[in-house]
N, C-alpha and C positions, 0 to 999 in steps of 0.2 A: 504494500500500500504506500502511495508514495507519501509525501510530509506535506502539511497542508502550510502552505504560505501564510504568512502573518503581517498583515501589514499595519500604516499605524492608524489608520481608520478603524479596523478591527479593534486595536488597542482601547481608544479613545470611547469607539463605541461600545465597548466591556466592559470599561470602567463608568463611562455615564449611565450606564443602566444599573450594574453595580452602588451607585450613589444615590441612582433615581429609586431604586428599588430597597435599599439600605440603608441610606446614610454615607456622606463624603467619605466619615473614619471608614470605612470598609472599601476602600479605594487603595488599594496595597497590590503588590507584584503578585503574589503569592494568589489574592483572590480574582485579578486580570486571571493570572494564567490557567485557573482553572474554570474558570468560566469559558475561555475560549478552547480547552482541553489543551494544552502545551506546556512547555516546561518553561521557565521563567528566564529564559535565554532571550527568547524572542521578545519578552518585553521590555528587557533591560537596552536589546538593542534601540528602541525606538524611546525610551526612557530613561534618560541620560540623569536628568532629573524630575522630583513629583511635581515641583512646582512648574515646569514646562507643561505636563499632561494636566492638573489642574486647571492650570490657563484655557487649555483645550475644552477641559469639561464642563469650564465655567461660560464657555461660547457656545456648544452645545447646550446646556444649561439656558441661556438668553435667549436662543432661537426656539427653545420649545417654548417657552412662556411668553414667547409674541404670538407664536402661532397658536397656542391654547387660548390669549383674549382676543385675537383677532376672530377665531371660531366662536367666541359667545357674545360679540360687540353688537350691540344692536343700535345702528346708526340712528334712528331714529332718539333712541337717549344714549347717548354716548357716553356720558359722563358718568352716570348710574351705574350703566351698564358694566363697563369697565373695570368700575371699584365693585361691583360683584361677582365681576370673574376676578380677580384678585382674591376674593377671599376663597371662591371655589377652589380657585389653586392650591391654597393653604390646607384648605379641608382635604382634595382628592390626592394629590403631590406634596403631604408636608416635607420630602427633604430635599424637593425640587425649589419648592418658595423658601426655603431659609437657606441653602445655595445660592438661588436670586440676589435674596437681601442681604444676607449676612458675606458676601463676598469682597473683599478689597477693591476699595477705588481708589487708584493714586490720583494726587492732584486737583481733590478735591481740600476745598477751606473755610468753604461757605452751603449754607444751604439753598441759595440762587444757582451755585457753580453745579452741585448735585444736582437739582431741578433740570437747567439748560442741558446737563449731559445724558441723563434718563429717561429724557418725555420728548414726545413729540409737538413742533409748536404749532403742527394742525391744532390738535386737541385745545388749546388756551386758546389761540383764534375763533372756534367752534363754540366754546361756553363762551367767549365777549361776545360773541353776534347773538347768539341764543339767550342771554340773560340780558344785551343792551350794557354790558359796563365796558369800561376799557380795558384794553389788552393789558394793562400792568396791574387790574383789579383783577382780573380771569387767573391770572399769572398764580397771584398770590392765593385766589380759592383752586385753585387745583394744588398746589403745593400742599394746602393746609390737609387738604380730603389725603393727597398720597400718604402725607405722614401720619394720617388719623389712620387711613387703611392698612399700611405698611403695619401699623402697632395692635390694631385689632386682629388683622391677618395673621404674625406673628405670634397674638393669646393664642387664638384657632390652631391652628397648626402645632401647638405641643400643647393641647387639653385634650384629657383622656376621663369620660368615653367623647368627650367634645360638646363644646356648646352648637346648641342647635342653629343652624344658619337663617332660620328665621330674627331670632335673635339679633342674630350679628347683623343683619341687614338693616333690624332697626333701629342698630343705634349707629349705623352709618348711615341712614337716612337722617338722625335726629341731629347729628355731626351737623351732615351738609346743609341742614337746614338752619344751624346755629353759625356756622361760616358764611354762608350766603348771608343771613339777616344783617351780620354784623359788613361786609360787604356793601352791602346796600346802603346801609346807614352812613358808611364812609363815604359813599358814592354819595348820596343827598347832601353833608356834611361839605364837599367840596365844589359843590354847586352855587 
């Protein structure tokens, strides 16, 4: 039988399911190579170091969790929408969403700098035309919901048996609705 090829796709894709399925700690030579059936020759070739394949995993890692909210965005509300596929992530992928979150960013120092590098600025253009505020009030209410969502999503995703996502929804509706009011108020204040 001949030797089956190992490339570092395989790699990368063994260890991300590996993470997705376990947890990043279980991201080791030892559980690659068995996952892929081989001896851990082939992974040390393509794995010089962890932090290189991390890198990898943490990109695969971003790409699944664009295309998981883009599958549940419902253009129509956008903004809703969005921050409850966030928390769905947390609920059905919790070591996918604290991957996500908990991953190093260099070169951040601010949480404007965070914001601009994270999001899309369709999305703040979308809520200033849909709410009627200016782009730099849209700015700051999508900031506020990310970081509201980011820390509810994060409870979600390590509570066991878990809080019910009914729940969670409602107090990230009561968020948005507490961000916006205050929003608003700024908005007539500068008028």
């Amino acid at each position: 039988m001949p030797k089956q090829k190992i490339t570092k796709e395989m790699v990368v894709n063994a260890a991300f399911e590996l993470a997705k399925s376990s947890g990043p700690e279980y991201v080791i030579v030892k559980n690659i190579a068995e996952k892929l059936g081989c001896s851990v020759q082939p992974i040390y070739s393509y794995c010089r170091s962890m932090d290189g394949l991390r890198r990898d995993v943490i990109k695969q890692v971003k790409s699944f969790v664009h295309q998981y909210t883009a599958e549940r965005i419902d253009r129509n509300n956008l903004f809703q929408s969005a921050g409850q596929a966030y928390v769905q992530l947390a609920k059905e992928e919790p070591h996918i969403f604290r991957m996500f979150i908990l991953h190093n960013r260099e070169g951040i120092s601010s949480l404007n700098e965070l914001y601009q590098s994270e999001t899309d600025p369709d999305t703040a253009e979308f809520i200033a035309r849909k709410l009627n505020i200016s782009l730099k009030q849209a700015e700051q209410l999508h900031m506020h919901m990310l970081i509201y969502t980011i820390g509810i999503g994060t409870i979600f995703s390590v509570t066991s048996p878990g809080i019910p996502a009914d729940e969670i929804f409602g107090c990230q509706e009561a968020a948005y609705q507490a961000f916006l009011n205050q929003t608003l108020e700024e908005s007539r204040d500068e008028k």
